[in-house]
LUMKOL-266485 format. One record per residue (C-alpha): residue number from 1; z, y, x. Coordinates in steps of 0.1 Angstrom, whole numbers, plus 5000, padded with zeros to 4 digits. Each point is the difference from the previous one (the first is absolute). Example, Ala and Ser with C-alpha at 12.3 -4.5 7.8 and 13.67 -1.06 7.14 Angstrom:
<atoms>
ATOM   num      z      y      x
ATOM     1   5078   4955   5123
ATOM     2   4993   5034   5014
</atoms>
This chain:
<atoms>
ATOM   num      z      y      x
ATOM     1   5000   5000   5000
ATOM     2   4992   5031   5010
ATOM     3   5027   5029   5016
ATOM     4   4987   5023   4965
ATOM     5   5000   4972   4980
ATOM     6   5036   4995   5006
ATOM     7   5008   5038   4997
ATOM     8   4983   5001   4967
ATOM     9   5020   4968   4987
ATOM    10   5034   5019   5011
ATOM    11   4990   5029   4980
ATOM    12   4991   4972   4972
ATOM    13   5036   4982   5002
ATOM    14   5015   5033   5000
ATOM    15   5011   4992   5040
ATOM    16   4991   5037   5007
ATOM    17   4990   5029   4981
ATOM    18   4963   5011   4999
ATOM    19   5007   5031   5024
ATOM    20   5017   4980   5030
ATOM    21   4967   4973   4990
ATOM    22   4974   5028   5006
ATOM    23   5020   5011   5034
ATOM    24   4996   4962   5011
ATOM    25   4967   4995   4993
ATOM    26   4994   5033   5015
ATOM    27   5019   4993   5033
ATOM    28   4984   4962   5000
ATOM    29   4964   5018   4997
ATOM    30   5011   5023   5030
ATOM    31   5015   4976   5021
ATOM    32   4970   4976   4998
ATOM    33   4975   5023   5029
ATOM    34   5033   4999   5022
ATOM    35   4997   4958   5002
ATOM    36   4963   5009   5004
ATOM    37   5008   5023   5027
ATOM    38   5020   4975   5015
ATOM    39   4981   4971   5001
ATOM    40   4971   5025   5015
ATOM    41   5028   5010   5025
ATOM    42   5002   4958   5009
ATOM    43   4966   4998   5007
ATOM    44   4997   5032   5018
ATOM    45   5033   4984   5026
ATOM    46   4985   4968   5001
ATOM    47   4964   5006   5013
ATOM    48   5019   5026   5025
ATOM    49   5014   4973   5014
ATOM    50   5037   5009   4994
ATOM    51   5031   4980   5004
ATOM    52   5007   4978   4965
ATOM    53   5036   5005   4997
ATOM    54   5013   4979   4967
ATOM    55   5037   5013   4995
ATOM    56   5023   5032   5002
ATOM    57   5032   4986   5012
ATOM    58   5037   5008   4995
ATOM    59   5024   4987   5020
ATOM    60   5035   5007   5000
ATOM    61   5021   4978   5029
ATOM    62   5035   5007   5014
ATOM    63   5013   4996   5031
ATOM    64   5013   4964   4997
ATOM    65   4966   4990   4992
ATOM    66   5002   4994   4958
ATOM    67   4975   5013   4984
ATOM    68   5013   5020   4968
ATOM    69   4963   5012   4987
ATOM    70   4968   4984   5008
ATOM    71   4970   5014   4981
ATOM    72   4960   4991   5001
ATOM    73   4977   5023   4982
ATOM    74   4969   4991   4995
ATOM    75   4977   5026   5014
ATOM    76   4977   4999   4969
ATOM    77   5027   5006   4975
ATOM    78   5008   5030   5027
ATOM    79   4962   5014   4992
ATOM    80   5004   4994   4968
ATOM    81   5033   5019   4995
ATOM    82   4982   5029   5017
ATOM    83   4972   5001   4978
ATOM    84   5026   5004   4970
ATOM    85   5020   5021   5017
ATOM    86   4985   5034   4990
ATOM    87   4999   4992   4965
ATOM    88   5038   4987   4998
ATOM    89   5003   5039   4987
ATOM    90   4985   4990   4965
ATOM    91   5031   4976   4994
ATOM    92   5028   5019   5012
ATOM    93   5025   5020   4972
ATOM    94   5000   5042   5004
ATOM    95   5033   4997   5007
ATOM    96   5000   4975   5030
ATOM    97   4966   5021   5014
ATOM    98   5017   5027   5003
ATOM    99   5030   4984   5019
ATOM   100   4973   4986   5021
ATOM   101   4980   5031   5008
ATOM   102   5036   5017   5010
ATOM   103   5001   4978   5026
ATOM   104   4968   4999   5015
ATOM   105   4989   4970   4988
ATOM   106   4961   5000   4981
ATOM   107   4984   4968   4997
ATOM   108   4961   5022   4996
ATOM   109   5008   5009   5034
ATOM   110   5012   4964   5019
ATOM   111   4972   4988   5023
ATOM   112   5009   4962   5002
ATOM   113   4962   4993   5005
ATOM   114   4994   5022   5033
ATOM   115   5030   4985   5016
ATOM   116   4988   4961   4990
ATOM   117   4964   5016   5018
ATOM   118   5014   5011   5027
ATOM   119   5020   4965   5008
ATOM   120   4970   4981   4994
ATOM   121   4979   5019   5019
ATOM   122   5017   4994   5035
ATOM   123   5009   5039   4999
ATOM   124   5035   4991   5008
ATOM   125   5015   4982   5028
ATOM   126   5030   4991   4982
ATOM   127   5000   4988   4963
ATOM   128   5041   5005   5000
ATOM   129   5000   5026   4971
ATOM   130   5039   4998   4998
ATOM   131   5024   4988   5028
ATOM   132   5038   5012   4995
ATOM   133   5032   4985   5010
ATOM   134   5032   5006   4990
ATOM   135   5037   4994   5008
ATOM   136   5025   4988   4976
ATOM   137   5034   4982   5004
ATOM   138   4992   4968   4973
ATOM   139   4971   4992   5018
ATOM   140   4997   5022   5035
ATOM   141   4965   5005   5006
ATOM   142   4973   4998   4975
ATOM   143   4965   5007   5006
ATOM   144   4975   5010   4971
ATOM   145   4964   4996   5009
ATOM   146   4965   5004   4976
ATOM   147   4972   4989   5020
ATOM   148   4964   4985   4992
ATOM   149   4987   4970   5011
</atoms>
């Protein structure tokens, strides 16, 4: 079944009202070019003969060796999310944008897709995009580390 199909049988069922419908089918609609874009970004990477990395990592691992977090994203859900990214705006409550704008924080403006390029594309030496540790008396020292590989 179709992603409109489905909105139009929530609207049906009484899921969701008509208006917050139209603003799905409308985001869905805008959201489809991004994929488009991205999958033309894939091809673009791969005839370039980039590196293929397959997962953003997190790893969080403290200084007696335990890991307490161990996270594999998969690089395409990554794109993805970046291609829906800018249009997270249509979903969000007045109320909660404007919290969000106080702080700086505007999804339109996030370039997820740029920084994916330029780790693919070699730019980069180092695909560490996070590497912190800290110091705590539980567990001494913990190291917190987002990398793609």
């Amino acid at each position: 079944m179709s992603e409109e199909r489905k909105i139009l049988d929530m609207i049906e069922k009484g899921q969701i009202t008509a208006e917050d419908g139209m603003k799905l089918l409308e985001a869905l609609r805008n959201v489809e070019p991004e994929v488009e874009e991205v999958e033309e970004l894939e091809t673009t990477m791969e005839s370039q003969g980039s590196r293929e990395f397959k997962y953003l990592k997190v790893r969080v691992l403290t200084e007696k060796g335990d890991t307490k977090v161990n996270v594999n994203i998969p690089m395409k859900l990554v794109k993805a999310v970046g291609g829906v990214l800018p249009h997270l705006n249509n979903f969000i409550p007045d109320d909660v944008q404007e919290d969000l704008d106080e702080k700086g924080i505007n999804f339109n403006k996030m370039q997820l897709g740029k920084i994916i390029e330029a780790l693919e594309s070699g730019v980069l030496d180092d695909t560490t995009l996070v590497d912190i540790e800290t110091n705590d008396d539980e567990d001494g020292i913990t190291q917190v580390k987002v990398y793609v590989e």
